[in-house]
Backbone as a ProteinNet text record, in pm:
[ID]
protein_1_A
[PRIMARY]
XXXXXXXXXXXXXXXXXXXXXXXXXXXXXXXXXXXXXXXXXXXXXXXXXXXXXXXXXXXXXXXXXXXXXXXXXXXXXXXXXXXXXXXXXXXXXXXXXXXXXXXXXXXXXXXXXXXXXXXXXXXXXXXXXXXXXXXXXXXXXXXXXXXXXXXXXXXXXXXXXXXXXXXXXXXXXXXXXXX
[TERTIARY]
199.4	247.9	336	486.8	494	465.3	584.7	501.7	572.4	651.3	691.4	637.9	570.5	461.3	352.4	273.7	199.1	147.8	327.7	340.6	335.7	369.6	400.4	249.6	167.8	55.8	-41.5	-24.2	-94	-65.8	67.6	124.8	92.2	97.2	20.8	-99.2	-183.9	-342.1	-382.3	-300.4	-262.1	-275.5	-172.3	-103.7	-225.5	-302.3	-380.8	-469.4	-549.8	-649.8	-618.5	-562.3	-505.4	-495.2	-404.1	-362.6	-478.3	-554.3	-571.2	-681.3	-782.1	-843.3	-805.4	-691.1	-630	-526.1	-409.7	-366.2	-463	-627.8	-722.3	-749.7	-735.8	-822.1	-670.2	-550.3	-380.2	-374.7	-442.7	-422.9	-579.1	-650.2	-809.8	-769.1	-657.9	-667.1	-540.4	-482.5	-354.4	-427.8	-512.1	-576.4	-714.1	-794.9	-946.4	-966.6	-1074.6	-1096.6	-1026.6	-1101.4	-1052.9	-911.7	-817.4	-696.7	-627.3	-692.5	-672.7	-671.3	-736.6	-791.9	-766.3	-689	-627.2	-461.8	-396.1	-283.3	-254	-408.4	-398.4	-346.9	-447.4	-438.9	-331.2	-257.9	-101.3	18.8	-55.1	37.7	54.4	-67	-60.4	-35.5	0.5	64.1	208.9	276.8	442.4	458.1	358.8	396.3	407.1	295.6	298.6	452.5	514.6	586.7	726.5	658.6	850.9	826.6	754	719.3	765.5	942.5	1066.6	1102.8	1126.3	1163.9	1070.1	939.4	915.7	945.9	924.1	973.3	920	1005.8	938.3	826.1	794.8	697.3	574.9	452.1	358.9	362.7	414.1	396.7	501.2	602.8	680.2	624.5	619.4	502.8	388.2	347.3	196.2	277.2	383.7	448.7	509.6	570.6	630.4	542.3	412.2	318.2	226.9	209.9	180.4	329.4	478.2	566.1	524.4	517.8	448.5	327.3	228.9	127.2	146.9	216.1	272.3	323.6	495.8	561.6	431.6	324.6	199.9	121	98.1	43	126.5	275.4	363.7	379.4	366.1	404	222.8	144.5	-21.4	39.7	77.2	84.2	205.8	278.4	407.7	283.6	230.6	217.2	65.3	12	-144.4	-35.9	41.6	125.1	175.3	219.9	292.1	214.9	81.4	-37.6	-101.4	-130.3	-146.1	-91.4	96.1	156.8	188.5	205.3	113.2	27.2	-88	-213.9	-167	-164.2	-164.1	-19	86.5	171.2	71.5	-8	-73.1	-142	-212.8	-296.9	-271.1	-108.9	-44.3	23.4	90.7	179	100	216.3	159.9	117	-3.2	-37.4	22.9	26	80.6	-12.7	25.7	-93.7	-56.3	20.2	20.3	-90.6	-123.3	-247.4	-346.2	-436.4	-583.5	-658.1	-788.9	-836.8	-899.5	-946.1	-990.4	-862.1	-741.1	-654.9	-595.3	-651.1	-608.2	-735.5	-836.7	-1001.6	-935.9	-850.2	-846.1	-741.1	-606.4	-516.7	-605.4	-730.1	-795.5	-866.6	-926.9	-1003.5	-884.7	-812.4	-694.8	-679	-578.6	-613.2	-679.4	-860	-937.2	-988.9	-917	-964.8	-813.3	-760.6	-595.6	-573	-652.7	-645.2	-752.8	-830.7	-915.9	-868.8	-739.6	-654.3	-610.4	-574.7	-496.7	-335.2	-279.2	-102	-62.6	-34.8	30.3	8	-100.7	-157	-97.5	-74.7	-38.2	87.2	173.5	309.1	354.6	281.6	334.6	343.1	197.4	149.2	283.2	354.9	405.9	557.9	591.7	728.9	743.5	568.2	661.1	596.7	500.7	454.2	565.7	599.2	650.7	796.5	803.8	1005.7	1014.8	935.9	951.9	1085.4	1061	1124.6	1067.7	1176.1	1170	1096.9	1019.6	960.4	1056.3	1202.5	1313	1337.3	1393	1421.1	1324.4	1190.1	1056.4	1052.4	1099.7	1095.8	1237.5	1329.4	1393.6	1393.4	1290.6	1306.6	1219.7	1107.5	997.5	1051.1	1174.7	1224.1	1099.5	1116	1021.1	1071.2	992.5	1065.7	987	1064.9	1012.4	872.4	874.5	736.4	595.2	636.9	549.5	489.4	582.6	572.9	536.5	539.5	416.8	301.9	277.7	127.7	69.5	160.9	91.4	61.7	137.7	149.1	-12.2	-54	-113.6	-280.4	-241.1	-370	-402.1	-329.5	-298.8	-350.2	-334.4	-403.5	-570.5	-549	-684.9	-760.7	-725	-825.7	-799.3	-721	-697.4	-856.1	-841.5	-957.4	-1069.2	-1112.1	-1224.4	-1288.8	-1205.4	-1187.5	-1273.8	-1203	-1231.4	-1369.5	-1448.1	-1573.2	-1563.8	-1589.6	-1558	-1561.6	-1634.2	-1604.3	-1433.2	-1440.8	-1309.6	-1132.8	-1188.8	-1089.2	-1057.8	-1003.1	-966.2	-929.3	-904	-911.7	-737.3	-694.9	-585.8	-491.6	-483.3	-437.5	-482.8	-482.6	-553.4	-457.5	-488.3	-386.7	-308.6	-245.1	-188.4	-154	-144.8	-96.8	58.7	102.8	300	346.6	473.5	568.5	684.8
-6031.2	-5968.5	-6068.4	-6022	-6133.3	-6136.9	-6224.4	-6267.9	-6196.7	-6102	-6011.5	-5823.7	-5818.6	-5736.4	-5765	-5886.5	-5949.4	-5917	-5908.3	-5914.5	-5763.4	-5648.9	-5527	-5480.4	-5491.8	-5476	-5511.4	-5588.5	-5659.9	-5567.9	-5556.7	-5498.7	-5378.9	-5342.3	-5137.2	-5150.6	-5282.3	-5213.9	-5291.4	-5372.1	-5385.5	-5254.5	-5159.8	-5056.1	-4903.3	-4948.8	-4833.2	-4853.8	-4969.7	-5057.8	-4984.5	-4993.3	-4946.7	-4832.4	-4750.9	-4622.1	-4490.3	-4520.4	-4412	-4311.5	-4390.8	-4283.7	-4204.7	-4271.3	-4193.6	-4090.3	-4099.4	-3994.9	-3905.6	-3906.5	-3843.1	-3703.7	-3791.4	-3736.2	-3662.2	-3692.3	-3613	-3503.5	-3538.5	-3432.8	-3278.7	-3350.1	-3270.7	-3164.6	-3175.1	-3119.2	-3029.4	-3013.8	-2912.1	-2905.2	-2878.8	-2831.4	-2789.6	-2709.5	-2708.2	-2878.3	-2860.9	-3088.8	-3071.3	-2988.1	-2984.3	-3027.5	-2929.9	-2945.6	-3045.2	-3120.1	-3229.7	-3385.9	-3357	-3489	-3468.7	-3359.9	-3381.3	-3422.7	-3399.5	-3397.9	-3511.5	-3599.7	-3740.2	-3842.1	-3767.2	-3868.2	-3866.1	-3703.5	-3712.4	-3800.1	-3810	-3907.6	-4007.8	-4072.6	-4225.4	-4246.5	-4181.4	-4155.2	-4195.8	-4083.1	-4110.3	-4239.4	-4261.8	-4423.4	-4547.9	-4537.8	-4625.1	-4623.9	-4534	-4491.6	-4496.2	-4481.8	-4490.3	-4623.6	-4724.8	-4813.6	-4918.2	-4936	-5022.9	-4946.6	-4808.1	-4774.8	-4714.8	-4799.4	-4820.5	-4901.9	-4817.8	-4891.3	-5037.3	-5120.9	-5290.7	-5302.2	-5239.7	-5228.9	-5208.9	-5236.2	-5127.1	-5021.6	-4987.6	-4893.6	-4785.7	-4825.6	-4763.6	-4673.2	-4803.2	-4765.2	-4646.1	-4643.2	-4594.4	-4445.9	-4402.4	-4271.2	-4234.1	-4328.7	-4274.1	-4206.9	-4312.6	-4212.5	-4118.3	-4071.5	-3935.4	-3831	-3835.1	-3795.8	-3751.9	-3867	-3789.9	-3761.3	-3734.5	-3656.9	-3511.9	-3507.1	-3371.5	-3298.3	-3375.9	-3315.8	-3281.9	-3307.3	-3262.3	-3187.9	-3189.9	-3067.8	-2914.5	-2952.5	-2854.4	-2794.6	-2905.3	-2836	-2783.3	-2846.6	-2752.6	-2574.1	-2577.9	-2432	-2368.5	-2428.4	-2344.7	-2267.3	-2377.9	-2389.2	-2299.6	-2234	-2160.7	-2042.9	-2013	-1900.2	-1825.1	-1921.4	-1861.3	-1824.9	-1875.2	-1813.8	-1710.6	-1716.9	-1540.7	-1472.9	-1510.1	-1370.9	-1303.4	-1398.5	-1370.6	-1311.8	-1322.9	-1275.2	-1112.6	-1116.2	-973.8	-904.2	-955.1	-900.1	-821.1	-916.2	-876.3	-795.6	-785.2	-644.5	-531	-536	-413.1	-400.4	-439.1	-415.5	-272.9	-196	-27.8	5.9	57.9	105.3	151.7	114.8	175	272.3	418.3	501.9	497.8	458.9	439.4	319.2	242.2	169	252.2	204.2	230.7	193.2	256.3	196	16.4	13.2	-157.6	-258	-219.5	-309.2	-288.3	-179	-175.4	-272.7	-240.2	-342.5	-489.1	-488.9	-697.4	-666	-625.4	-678.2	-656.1	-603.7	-619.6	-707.7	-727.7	-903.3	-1022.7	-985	-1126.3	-1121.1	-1014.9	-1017.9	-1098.4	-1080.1	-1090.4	-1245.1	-1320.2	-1465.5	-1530.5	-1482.6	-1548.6	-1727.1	-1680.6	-1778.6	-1918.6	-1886.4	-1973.9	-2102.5	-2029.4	-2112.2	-2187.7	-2316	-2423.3	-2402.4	-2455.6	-2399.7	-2448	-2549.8	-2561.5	-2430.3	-2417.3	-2303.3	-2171.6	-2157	-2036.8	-2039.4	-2152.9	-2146.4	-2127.7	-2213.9	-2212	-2047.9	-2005.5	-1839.8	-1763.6	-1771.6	-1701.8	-1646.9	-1798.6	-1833	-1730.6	-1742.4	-1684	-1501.1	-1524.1	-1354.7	-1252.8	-1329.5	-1253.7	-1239.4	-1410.1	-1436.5	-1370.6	-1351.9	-1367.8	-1438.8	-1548	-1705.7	-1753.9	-1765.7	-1863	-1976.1	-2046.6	-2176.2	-2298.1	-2271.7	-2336.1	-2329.7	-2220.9	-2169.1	-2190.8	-2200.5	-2248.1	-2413.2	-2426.2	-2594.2	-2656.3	-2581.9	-2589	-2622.9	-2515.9	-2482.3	-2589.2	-2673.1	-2692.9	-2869.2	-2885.2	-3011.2	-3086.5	-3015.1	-3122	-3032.7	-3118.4	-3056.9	-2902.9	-2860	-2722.3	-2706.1	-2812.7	-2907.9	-2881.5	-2999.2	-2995	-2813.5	-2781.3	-2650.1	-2568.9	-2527.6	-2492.5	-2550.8	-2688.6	-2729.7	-2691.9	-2673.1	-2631	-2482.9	-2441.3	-2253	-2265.7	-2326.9	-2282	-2356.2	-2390.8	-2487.7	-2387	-2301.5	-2246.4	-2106.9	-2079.2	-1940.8	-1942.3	-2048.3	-2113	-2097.9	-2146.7	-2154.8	-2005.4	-1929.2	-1793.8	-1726.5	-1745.9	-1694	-1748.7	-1856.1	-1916.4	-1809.8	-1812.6	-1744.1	-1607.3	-1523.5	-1418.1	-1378.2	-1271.8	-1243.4	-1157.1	-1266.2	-1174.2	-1026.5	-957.3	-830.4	-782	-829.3	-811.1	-849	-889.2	-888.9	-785	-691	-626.8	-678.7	-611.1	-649.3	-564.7	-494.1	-416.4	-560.8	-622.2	-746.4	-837.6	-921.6	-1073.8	-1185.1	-1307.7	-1343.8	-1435.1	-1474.6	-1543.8	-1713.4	-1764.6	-1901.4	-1939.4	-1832.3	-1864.9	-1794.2	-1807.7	-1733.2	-1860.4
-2189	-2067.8	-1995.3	-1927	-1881.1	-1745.1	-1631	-1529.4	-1454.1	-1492.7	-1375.9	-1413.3	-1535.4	-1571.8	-1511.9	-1513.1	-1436	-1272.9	-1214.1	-1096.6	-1089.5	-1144.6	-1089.9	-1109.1	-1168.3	-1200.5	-1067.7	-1067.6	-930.4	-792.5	-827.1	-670.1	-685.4	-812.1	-823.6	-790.3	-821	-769.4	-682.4	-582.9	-441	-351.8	-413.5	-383.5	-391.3	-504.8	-501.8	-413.9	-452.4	-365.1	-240.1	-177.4	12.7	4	-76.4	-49.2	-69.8	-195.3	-272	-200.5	-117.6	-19.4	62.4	126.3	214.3	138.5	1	-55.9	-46.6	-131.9	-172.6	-39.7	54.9	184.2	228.6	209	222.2	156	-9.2	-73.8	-71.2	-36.2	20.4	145.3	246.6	369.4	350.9	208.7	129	-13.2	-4.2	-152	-174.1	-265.1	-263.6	-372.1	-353.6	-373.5	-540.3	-615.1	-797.5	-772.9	-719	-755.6	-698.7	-573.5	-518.8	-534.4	-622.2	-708.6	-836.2	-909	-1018.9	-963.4	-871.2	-788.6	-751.1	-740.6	-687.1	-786.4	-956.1	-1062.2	-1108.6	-1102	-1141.2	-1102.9	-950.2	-847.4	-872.4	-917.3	-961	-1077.9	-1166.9	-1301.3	-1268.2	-1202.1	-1123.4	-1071.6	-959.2	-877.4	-1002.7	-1098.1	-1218.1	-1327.6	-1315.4	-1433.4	-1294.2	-1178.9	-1080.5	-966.9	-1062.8	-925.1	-908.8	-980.6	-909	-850.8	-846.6	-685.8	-581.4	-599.9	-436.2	-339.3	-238.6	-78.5	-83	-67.2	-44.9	70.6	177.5	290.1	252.8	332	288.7	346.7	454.2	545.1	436.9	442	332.6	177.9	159.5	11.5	27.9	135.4	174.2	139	234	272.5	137.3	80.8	-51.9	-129	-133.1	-256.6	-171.1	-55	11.9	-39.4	-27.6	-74	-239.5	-328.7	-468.4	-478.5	-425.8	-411	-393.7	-267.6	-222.7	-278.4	-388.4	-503	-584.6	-608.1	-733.9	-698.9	-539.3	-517.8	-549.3	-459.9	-473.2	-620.2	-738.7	-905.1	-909.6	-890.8	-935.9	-861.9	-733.8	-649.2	-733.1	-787.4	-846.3	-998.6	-1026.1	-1194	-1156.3	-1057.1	-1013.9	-1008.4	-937.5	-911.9	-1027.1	-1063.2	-1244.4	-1318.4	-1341.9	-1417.3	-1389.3	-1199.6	-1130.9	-1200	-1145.1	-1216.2	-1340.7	-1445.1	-1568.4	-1610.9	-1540	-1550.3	-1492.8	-1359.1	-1331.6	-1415.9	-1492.1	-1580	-1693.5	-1769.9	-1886	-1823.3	-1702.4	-1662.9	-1625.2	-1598.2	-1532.4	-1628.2	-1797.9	-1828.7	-1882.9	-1887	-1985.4	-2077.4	-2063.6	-2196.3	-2320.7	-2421.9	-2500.1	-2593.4	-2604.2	-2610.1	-2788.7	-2850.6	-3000.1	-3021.6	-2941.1	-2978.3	-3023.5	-3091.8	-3104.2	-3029.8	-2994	-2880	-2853.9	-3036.1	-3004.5	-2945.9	-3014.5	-2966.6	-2783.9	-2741	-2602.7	-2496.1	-2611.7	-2557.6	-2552.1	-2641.9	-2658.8	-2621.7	-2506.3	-2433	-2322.2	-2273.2	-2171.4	-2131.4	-2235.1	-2246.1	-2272.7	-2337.1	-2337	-2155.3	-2075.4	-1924.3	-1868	-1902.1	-1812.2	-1905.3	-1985.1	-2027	-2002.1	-2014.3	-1978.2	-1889.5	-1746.8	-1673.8	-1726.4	-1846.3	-1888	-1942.8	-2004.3	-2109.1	-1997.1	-2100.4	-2002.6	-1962.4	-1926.3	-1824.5	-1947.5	-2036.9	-2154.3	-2266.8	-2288.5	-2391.1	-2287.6	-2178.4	-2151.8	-2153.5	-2140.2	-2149	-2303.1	-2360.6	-2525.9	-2555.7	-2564.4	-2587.6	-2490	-2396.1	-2308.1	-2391.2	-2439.5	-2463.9	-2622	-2710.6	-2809.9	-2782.3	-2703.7	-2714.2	-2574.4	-2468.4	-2344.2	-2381.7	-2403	-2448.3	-2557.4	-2627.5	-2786.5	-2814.5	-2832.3	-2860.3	-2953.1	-3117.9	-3231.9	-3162.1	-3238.8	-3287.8	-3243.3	-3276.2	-3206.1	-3103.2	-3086.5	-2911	-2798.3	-2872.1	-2739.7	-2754.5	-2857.2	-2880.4	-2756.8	-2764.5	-2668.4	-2515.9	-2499.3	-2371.1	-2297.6	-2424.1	-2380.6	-2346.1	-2463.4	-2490	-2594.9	-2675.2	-2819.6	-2933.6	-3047.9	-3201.6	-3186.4	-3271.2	-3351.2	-3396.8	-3446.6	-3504.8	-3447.3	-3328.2	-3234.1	-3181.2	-3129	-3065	-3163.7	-3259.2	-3395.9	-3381.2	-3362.7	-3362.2	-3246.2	-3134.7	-2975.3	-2968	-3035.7	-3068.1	-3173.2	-3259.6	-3357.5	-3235	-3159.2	-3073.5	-2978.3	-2930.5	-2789.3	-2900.3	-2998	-3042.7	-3071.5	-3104.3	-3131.7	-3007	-2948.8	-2778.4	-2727.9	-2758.2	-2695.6	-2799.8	-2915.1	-3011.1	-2966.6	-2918.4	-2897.6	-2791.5	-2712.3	-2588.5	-2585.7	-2722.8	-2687.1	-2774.4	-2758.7	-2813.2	-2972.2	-3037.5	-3226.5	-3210.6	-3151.3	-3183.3	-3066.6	-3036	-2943.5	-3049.8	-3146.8	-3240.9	-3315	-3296	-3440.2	-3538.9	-3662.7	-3798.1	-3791.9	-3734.6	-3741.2	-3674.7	-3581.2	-3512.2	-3530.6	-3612.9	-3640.7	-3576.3	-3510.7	-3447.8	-3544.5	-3602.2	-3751.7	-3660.2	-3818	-3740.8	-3772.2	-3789.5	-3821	-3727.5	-3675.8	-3601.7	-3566.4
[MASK]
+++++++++++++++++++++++++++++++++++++++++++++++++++++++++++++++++++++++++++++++++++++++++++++++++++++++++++++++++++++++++++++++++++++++++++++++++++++++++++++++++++++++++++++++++++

């Protein structure tokens, strides 16, 4: 390590040392505590990864990382919102009366397990079942290989199956691991 690795290290847990109760208790009084304290750990993820450009002060410093706290609360409320509306999409979208009835049972239970899945697994699942978006085109959007986004697609079906209760599967819809 050297001695100006050394030094930034020090000054980050200088920096946490002082700050981090009070972010905690910033982000507690704009959040329920769960999402507050995941908002916090995100924060200090950013300050670690953006912390030549913090403010030289402490007083400075202190406000900057209440500033990225806030940006993490603000992406958890974007990224809770987007999954609502999701959720109530898959519950309001229309019946389709050419279904059979088991498969109208498991877009009801997919609905009502939806929000279980994690925001990655619902985005991956979103991009190729809502967009219907190639393996490429979601790899795109997501910014990673094709690759990858196949292994997150084939992870994210997986946990959607875990999810749901074996008889809630039809045999007419099996969920496959290609697309």
């Amino acid at each position: 390590m050297s001695i100006s690795e050394a030094n930034r290290e020090a000054a980050f847990r200088a920096l946490f040392t002082d700050v981090y109760a009070d972010a905690l208790r910033f982000a507690q009084r704009r959040a329920d505590r769960d999402v507050a304290e995941e908002a916090v750990a995100d924060a200090w993820l950013v300050v670690w990864r953006r912390f030549s450009e913090a403010p030289h002060t402490p007083e400075a410093r202190r406000a900057w990382v209440f500033g990225v706290v806030r940006g993490c609360l603000l992406n958890a409320r974007r990224g809770s919102q987007r999954r609502t509306a999701l959720a109530v999409r898959l519950a309001q979208s229309p019946p389709d009366d050419s279904l059979p009835a088991d498969a109208a049972l498991l877009r009801l239970d997919i609905a009502r397990r939806w929000p279980e899945l994690s925001a990655e697994h619902q985005e991956t699942l979103s991009l190729a079942i809502f967009e219907q978006l190639t393996a490429g085109e979601a790899a795109r959007v997501l910014g990673i290989t094709a690759t990858t986004y196949r292994a997150r697609l084939s992870r994210a079906r997986r946990a959607l199956r875990a999810l749901l209760s074996d008889d809630s599967l039809p045999h007419l819809y099996p969920v496959t691991e290609t697309s």
